[in-house]
C-alpha positions, 0 to 999 in steps of 0.5 A: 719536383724541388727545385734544388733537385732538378738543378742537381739533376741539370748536372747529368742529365735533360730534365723533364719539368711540368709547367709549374716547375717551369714556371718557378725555374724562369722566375728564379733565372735571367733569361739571356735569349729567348726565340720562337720555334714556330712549331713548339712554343718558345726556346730559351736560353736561361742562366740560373746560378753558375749555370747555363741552361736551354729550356724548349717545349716539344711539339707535344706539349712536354718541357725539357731543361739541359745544362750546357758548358757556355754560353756560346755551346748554348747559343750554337744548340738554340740555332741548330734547333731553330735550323731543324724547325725551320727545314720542318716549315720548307717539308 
């Protein structure tokens, strides 16, 4: 998929991107955090133009990229993942 038309997508709605459109979107964004879910590979945060986005990977191997308002909503978003994947760790 263009680039262009998955960050107008960003605007609306997840996206699901393969890896090489995740590839081409790290290179053209700053990565502001980045963590391990211990279960699904690396969450980050990412910013890319005037946007704030969140990018994670399922259990299954599938990337998804969502827009966030800030900053702050991001990083409260990565933390409440991490909390799910940490409860999947205690059973």
């Amino acid at each position: 998929m263009e680039l262009d038309a998955i960050i107008r997508r960003l605007d609306d709605e997840v996206v699901e991107v393969s890896r090489d459109d995740l590839a081409a979107l790290l290179d053209l964004s700053v990565v502001a955090s980045e963590s391990s879910t211990g279960i699904a590979g690396r969450i980050r945060t990412l910013r890319l133009r005037d946007r704030v986005l969140v990018q994670e990977r399922t259990p299954k191997g599938q990337h998804y990229v969502r827009r966030l308002a800030s900053e702050e909503l991001a990083r409260r978003f990565v933390q409440s993942r991490l909390d799910a994947y940490e409860r999947m760790w205690d059973g």
